[in-house]
Backbone as numpy.savetxt, mean C-alpha at the origin, in Angstrom:
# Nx Ny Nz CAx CAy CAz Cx Cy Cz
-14.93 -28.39 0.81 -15.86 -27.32 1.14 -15.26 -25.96 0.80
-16.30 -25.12 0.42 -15.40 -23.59 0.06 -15.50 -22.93 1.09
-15.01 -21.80 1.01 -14.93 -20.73 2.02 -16.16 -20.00 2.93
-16.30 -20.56 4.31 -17.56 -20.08 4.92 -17.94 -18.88 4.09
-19.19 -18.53 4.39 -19.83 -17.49 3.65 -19.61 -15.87 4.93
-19.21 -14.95 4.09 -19.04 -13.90 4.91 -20.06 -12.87 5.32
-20.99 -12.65 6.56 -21.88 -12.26 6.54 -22.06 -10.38 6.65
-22.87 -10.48 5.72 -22.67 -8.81 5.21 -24.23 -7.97 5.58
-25.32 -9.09 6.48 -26.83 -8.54 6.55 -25.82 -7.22 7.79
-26.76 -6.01 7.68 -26.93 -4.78 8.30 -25.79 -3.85 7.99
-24.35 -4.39 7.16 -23.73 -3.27 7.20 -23.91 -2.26 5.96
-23.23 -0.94 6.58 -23.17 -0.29 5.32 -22.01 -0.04 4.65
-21.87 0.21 3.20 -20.73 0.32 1.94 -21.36 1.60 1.59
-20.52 2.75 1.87 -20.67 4.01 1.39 -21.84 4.23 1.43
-23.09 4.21 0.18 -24.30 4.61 0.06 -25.27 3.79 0.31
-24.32 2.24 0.28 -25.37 1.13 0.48 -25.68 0.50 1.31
-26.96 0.18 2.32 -27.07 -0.95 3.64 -27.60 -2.05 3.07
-26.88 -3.14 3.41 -27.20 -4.25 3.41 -28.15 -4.57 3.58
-29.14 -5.50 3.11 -30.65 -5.32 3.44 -31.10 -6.80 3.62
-30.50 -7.66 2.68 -30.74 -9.20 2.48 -29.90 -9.96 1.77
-29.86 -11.18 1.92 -28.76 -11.80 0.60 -29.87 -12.23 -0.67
-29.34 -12.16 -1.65 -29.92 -12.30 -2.84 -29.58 -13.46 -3.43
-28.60 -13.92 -3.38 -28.46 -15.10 -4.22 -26.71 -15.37 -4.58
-26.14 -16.09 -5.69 -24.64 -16.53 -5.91 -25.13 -15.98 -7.19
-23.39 -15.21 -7.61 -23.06 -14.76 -9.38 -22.45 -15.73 -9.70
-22.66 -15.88 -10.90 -21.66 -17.04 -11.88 -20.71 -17.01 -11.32
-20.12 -16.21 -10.76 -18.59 -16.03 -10.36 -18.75 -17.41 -9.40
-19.75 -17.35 -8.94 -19.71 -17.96 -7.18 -19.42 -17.22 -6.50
-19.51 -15.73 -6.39 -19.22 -15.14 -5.10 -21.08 -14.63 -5.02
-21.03 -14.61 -3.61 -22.32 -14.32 -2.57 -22.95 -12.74 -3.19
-24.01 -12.23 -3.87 -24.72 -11.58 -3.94 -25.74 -10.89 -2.83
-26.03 -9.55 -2.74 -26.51 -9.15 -1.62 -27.27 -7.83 -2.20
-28.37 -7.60 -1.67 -29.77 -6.67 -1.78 -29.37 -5.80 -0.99
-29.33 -4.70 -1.83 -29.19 -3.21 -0.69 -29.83 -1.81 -0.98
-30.12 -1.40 -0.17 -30.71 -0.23 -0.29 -29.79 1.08 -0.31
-29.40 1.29 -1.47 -29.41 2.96 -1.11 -29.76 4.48 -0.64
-28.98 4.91 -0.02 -29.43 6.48 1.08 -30.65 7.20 0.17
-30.59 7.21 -1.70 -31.97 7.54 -2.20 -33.26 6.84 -2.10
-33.39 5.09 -1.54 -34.17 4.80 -1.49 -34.16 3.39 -2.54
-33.75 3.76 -3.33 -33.63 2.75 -4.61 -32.90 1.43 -3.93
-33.29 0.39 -4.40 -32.89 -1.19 -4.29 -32.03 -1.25 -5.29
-30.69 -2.15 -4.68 -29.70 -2.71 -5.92 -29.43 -4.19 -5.73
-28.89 -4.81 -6.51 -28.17 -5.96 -5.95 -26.72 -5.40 -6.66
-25.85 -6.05 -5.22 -24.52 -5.83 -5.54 -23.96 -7.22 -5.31
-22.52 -7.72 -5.94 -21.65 -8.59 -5.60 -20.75 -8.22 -4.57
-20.88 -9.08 -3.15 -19.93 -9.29 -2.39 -18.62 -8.46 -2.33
-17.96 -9.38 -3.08 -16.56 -8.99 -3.23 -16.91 -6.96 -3.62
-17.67 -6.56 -4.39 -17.51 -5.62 -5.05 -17.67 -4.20 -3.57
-18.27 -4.88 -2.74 -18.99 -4.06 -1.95 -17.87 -4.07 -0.81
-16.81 -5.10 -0.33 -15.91 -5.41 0.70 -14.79 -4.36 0.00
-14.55 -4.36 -1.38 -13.40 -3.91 -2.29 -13.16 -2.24 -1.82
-12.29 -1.46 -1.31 -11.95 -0.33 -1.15 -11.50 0.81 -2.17
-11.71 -0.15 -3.44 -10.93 0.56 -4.61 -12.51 1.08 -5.09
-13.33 0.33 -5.13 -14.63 0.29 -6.08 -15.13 1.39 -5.34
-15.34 2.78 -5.14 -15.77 3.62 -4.82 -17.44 3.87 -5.25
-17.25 3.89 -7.24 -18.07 4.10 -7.54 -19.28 2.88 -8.08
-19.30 1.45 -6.98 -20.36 0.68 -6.90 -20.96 0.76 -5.45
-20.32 1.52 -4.73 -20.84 2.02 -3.23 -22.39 2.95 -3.60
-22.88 3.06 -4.56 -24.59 3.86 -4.19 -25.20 3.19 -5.62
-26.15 3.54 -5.65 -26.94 2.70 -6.50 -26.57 3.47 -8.23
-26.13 4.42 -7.58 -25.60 5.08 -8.93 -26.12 6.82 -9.05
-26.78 6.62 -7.94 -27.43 8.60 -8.04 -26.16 8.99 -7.39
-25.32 9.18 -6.26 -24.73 10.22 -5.67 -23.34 10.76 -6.80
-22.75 9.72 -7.42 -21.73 10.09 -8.15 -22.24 10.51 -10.08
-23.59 10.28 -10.11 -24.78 10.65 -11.39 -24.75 11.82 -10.91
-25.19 13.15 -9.91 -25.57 13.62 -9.16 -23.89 14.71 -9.64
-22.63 14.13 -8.58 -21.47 14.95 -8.90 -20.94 15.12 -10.52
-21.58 14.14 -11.30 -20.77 14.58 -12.52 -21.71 15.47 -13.60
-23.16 15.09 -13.04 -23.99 16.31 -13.20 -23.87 18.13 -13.16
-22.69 18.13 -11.68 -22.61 19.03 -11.24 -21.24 19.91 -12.08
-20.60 19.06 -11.82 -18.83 19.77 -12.16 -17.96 18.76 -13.20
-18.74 17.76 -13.97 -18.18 16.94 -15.22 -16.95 16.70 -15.20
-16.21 16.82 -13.74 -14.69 16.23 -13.78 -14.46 14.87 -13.52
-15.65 14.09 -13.57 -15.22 12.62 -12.83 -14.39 12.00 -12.99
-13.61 12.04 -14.46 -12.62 10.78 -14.48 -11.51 12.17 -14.88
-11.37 13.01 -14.29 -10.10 13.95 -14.19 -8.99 13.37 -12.80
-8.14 14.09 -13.59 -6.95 13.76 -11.89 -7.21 14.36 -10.92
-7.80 15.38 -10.91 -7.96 16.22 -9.76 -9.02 15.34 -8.90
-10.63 15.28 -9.73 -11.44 14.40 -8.89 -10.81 13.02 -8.45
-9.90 12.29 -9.23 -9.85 10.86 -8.58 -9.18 11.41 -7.42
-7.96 12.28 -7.01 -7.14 12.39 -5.89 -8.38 12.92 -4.80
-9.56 13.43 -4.97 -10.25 13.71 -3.99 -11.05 12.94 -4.09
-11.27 11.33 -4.68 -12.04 10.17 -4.13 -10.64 9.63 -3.48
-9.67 9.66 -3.81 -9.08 8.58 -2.94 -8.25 9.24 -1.32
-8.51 10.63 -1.38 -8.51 11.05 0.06 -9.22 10.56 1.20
-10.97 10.63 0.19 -12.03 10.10 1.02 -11.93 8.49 1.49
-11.37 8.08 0.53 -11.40 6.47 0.86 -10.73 5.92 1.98
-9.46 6.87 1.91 -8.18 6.10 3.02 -8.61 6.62 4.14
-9.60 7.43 4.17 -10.10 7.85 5.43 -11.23 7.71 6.08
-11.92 7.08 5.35 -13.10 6.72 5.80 -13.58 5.24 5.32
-12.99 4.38 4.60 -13.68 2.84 3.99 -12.58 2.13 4.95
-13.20 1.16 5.96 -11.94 0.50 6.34 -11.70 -1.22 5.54
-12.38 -0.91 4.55 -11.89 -1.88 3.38 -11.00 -1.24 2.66
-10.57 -0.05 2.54 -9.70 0.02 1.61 -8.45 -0.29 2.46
-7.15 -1.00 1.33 -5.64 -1.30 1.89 -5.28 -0.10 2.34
-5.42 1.12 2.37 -4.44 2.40 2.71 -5.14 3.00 3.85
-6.27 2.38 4.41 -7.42 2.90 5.93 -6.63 3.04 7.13
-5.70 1.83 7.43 -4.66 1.62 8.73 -3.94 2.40 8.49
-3.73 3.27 7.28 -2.40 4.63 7.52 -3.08 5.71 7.65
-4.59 5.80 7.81 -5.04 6.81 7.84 -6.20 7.10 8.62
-7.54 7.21 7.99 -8.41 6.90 8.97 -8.15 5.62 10.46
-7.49 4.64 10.21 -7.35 4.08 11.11 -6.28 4.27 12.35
-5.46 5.45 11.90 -4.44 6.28 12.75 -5.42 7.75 12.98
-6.79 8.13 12.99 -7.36 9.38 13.11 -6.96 10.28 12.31
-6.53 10.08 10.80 -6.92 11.25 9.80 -7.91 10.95 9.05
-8.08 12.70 9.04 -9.86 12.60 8.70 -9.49 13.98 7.54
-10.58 13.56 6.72 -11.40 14.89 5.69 -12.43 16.29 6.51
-11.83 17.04 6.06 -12.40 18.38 6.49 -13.79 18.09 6.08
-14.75 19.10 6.65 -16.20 18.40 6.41 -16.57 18.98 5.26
-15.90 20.37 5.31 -15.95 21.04 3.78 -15.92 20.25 2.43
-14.57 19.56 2.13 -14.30 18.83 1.15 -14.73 17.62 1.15
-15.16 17.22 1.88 -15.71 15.12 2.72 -17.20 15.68 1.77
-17.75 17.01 1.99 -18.81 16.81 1.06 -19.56 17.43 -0.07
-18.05 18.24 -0.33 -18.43 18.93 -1.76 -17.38 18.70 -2.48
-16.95 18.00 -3.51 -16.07 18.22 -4.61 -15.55 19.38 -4.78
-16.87 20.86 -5.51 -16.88 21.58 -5.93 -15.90 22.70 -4.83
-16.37 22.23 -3.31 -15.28 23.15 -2.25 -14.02 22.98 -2.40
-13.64 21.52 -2.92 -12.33 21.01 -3.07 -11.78 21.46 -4.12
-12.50 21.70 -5.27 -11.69 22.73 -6.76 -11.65 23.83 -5.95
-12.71 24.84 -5.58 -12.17 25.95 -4.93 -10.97 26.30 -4.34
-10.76 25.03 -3.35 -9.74 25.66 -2.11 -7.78 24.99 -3.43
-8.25 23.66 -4.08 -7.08 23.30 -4.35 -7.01 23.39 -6.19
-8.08 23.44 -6.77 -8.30 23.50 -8.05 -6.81 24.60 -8.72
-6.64 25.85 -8.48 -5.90 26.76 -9.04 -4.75 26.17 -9.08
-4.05 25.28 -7.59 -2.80 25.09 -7.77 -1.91 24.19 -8.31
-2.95 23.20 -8.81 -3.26 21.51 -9.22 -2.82 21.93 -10.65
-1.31 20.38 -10.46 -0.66 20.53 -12.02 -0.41 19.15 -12.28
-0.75 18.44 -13.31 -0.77 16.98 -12.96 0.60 16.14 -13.09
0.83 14.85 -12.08 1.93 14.95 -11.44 2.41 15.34 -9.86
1.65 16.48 -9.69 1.47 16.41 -8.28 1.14 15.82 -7.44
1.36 15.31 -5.86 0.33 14.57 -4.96 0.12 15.55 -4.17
-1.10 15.21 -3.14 -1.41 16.13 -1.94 -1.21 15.88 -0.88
-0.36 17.17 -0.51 0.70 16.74 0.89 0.15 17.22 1.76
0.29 16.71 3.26 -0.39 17.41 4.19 0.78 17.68 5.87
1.09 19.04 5.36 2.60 19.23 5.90 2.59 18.99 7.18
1.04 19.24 7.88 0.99 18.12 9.45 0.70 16.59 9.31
1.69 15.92 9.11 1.20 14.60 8.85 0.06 13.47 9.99
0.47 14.30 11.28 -0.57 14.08 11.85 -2.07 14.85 11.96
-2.35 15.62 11.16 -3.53 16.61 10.87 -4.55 15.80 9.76
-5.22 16.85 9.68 -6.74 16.15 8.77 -6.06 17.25 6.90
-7.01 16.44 6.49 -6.97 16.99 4.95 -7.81 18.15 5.00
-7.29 19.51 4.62 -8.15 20.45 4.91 -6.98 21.46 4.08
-7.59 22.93 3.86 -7.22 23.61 3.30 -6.07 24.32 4.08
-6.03 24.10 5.25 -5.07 24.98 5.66 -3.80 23.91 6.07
-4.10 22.81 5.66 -2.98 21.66 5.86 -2.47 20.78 4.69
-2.93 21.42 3.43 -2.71 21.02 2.08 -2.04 21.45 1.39
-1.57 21.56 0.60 -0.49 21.28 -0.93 -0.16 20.66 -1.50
-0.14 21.16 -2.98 0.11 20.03 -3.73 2.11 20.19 -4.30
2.82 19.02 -3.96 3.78 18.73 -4.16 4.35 17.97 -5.38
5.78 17.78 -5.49 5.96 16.48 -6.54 6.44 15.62 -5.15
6.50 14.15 -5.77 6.72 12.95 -4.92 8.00 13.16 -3.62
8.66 13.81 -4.67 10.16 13.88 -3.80 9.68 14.52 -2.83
9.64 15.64 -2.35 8.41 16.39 -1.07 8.17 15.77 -0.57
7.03 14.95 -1.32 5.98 14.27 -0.14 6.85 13.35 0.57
7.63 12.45 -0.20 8.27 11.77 0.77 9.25 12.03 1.20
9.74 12.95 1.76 10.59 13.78 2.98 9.71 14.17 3.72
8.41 14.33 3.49 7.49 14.53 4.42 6.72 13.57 5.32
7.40 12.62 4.77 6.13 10.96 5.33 6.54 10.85 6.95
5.97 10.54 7.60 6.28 10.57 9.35 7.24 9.45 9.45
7.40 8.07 8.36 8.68 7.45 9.03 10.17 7.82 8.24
10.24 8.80 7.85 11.32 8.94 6.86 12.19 9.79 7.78
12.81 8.96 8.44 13.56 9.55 9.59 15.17 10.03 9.30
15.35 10.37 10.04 16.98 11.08 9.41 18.22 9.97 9.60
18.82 9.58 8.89 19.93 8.64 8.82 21.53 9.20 8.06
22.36 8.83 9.43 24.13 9.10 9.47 24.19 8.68 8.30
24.95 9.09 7.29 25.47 8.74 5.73 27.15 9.27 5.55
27.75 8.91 4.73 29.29 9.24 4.60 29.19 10.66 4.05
28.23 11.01 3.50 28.08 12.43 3.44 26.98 13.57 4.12
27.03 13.25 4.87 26.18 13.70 6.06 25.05 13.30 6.42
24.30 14.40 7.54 22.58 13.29 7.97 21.62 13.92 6.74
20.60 13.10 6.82 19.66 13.49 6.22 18.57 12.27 5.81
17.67 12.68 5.16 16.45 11.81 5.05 16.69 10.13 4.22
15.67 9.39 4.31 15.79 8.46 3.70 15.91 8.86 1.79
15.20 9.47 1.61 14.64 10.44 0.43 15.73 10.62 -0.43
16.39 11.57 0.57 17.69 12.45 0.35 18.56 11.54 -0.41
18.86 10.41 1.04 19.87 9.73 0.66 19.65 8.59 -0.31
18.35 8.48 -0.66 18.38 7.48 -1.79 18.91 8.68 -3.08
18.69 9.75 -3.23 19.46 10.35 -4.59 20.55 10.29 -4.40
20.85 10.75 -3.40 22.64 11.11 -3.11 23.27 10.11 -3.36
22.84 8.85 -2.85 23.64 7.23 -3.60 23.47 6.80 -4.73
22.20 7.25 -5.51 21.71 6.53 -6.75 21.63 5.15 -5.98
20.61 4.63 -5.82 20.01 4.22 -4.85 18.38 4.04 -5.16
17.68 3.10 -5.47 16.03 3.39 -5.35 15.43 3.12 -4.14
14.99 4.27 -3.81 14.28 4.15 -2.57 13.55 3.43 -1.96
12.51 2.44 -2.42 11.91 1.65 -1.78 13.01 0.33 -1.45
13.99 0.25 -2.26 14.87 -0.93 -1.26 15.46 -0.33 -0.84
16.33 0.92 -0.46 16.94 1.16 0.21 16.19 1.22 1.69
14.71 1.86 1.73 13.88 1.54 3.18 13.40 0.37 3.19
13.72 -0.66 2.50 12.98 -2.03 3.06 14.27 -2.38 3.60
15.90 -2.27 2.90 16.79 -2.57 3.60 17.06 -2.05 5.37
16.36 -0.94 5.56 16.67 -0.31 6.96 15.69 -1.00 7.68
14.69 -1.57 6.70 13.83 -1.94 8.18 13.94 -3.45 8.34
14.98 -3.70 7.53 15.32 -5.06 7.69 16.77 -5.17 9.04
16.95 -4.09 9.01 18.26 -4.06 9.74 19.73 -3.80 9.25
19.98 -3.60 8.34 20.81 -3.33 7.67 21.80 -2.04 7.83
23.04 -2.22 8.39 23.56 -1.08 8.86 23.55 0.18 7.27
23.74 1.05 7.66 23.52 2.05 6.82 23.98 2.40 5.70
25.05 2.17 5.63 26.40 2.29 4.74 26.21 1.01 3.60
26.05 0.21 4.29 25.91 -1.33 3.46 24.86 -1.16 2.57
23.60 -0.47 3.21 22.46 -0.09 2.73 22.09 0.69 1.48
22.94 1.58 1.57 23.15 2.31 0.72 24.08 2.04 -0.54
25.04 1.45 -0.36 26.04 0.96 -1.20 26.32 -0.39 -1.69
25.51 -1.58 -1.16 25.58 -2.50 -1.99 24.73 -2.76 -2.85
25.33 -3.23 -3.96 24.10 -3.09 -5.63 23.26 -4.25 -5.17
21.96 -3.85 -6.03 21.06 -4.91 -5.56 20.90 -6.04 -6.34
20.16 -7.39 -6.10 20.54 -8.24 -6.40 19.27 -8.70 -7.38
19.08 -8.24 -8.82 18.03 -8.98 -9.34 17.87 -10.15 -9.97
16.16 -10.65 -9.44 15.71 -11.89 -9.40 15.86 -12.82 -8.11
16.22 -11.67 -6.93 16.42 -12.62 -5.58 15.55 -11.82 -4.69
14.48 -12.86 -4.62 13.07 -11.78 -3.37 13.60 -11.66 -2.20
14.62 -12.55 -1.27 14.95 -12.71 -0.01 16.26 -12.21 -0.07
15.79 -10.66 0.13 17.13 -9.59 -0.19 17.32 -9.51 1.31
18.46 -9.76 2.03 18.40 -9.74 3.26 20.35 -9.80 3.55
20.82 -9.73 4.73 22.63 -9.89 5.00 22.17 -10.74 6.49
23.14 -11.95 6.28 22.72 -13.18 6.86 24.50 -13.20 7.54
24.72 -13.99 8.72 25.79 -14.42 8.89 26.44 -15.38 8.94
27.56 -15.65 8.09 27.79 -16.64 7.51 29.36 -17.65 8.86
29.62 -18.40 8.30 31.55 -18.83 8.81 32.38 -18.16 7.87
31.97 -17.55 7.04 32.68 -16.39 6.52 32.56 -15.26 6.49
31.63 -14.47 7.34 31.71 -13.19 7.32 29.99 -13.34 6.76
29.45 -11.77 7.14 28.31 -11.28 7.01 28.08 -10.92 5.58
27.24 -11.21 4.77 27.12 -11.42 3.73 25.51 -10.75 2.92
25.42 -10.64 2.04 23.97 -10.52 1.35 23.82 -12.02 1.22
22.22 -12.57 0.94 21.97 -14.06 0.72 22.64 -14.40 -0.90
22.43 -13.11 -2.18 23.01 -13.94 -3.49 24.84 -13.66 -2.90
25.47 -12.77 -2.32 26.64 -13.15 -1.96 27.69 -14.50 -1.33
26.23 -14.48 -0.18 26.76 -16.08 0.24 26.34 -17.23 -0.31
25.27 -17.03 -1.36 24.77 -18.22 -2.17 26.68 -18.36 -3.04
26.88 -17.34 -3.86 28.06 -17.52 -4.72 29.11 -18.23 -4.22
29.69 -17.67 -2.16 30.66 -18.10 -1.89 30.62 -19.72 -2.00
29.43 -19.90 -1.39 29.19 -21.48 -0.82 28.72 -22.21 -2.23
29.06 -21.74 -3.16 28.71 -22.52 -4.94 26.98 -23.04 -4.80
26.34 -22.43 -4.33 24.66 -22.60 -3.78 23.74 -21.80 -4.82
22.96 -21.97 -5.83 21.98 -20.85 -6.26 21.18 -20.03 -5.45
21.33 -18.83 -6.02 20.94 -17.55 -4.83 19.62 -18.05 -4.87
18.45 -18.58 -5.11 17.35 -18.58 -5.19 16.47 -19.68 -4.53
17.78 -20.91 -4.00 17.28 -21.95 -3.57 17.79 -21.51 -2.01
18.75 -20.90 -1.67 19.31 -20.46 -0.82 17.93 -19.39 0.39
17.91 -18.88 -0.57 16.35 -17.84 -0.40 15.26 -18.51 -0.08
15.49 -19.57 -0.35 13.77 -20.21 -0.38 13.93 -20.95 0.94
15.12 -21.58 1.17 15.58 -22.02 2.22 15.67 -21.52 3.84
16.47 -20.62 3.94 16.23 -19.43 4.63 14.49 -18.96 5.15
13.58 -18.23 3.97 12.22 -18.11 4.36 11.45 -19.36 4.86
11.98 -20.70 4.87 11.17 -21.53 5.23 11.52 -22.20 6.54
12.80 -20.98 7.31 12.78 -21.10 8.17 14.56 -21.85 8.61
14.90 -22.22 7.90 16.21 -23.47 7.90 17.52 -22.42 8.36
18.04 -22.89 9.24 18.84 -22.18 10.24 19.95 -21.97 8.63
20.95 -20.92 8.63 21.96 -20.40 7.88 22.82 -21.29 7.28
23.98 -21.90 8.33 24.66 -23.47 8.22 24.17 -24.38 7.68
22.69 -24.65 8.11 22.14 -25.58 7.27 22.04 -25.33 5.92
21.32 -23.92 5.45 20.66 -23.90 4.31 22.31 -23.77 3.09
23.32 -23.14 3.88 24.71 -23.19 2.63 25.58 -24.29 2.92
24.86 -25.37 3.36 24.94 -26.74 2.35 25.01 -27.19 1.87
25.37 -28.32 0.91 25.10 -29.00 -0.55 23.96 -29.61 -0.13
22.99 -30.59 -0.69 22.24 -31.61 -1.25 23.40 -32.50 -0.60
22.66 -33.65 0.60 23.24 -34.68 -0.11 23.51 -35.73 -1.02
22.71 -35.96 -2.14 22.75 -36.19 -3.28 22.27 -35.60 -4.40
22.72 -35.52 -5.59 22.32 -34.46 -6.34 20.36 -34.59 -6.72
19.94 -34.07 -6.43 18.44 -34.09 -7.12 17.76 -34.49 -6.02
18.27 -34.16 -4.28 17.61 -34.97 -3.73 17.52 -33.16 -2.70
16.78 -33.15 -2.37 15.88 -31.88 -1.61 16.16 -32.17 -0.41
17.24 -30.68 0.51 17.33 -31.06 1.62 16.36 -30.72 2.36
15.94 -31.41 3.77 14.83 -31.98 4.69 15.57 -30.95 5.84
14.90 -30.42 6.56 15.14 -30.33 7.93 14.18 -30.09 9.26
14.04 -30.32 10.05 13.33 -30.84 10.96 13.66 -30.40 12.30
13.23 -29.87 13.23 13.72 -29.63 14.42 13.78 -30.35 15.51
């Protein structure tokens, strides 16, 4: 049997309310009749209407006909960064809603419904490359809580980029990923894995091993491709071992016979 059917009668997707189901697309995904805020009937696909990215299959096609009518920037950088403000803050289908609208940040009402207010207030300072920072990270998107930054900024600005002891003093996660040569997103997946700081920062990383983690061994505390090497183990079976739960001792093991897959069981 496939996947119960997900019921979508009465809600609304941006411009569109659900009105009736229509029928299955070749795809096999569930088709649905909706009315748009102009009045006009569409049929949309399911998936297309749940999707947080698809902005512009949310109305039947007048409201964003309508903005590029107005100010012909639609597929500019400036307009996409002010569709995807709106999104994380208001679609709770989109992946980025729980960091935003779903924590109470919101769009100024100004910009939530004019584009054209949004070139006004940010248009002059907009250089592409930039993102838009909002130096109260707990505040709304609005003109008096905006700028546009490069990345490095913004993220010294992010609310978990907390300050961390380093051999050369405190400072941000940010910071200290330059100061080590260091890429930042493992260096913060390493902290939130637990990883004392120093280690964090200074041990090279291990590519082609997803279960980047420091495990403790009968020899000392280790990275998993470290203790895969000591214990003559491939870092990758070691890894797989480990995520599937298999206590440490067990998993830097041999096989007891070659080609034969160790079992474990609680």
């Amino acid at each position: 049997m496939g996947k119960p059917l997900k019921n979508l009668l009465g809600q609304t997707f941006g411009f569109l309310e659900v009105i009736a189901r229509e029928g299955t697309a070749e795809s096999g995904a569930a088709t649905w009749l909706c009315r748009c805020q102009c009045g006009k009937e569409i049929v949309r696909d399911g998936r297309v209407l749940r999707d947080g990215r698809k902005i512009h299959q949310k109305s039947c096609g007048c409201h964003f006909a309508a903005i590029r009518g107005k100010h012909r920037q639609s597929y500019t950088p400036l307009y996409k960064r002010w569709v995807a403000i709106r999104v994380r803050c208001s679609n709770e289908n989109s992946p980025a809603y729980k960091y935003y609208g779903g924590r109470g940040i919101t769009v100024c009402p100004r910009w939530d419904t004019s584009f054209e207010s949004f070139i006004e207030d940010m248009g002059a300072s907009f250089k592409p490359g930039l993102t838009l920072d909002r130096e109260d990270n707990n505040g709304p998107y609005s003109p008096e809580n905006c700028r546009w930054v490069s990345r490095k900024v913004q993220q010294n600005n992010t609310r978990w980029n907390k300050l961390i002891d380093t051999s050369k003093g405190r400072m941000t996660v940010a910071e200290a990923s330059e100061a080590f040569d260091i890429e930042g997103g493992m260096l913060r997946s390493r902290l939130l894995r637990g990883w004392p700081v120093e280690e964090a920062l200074t041990l090279p990383a291990q590519k082609g091993v997803r279960f980047d983690q420091l495990i403790d061994t009968p020899k000392g505390r280790m990275t998993v491709p470290q203790a895969a090497e000591a214990y003559g183990l491939p870092a990758k079976m070691v890894a797989a071992r480990l995520a599937k739960g298999i206590p440490v001792e067990v998993a830097l093991t041999t096989d007891p016979q070659p080609g034969v897959k160790l079992v474990y069981t609680t």
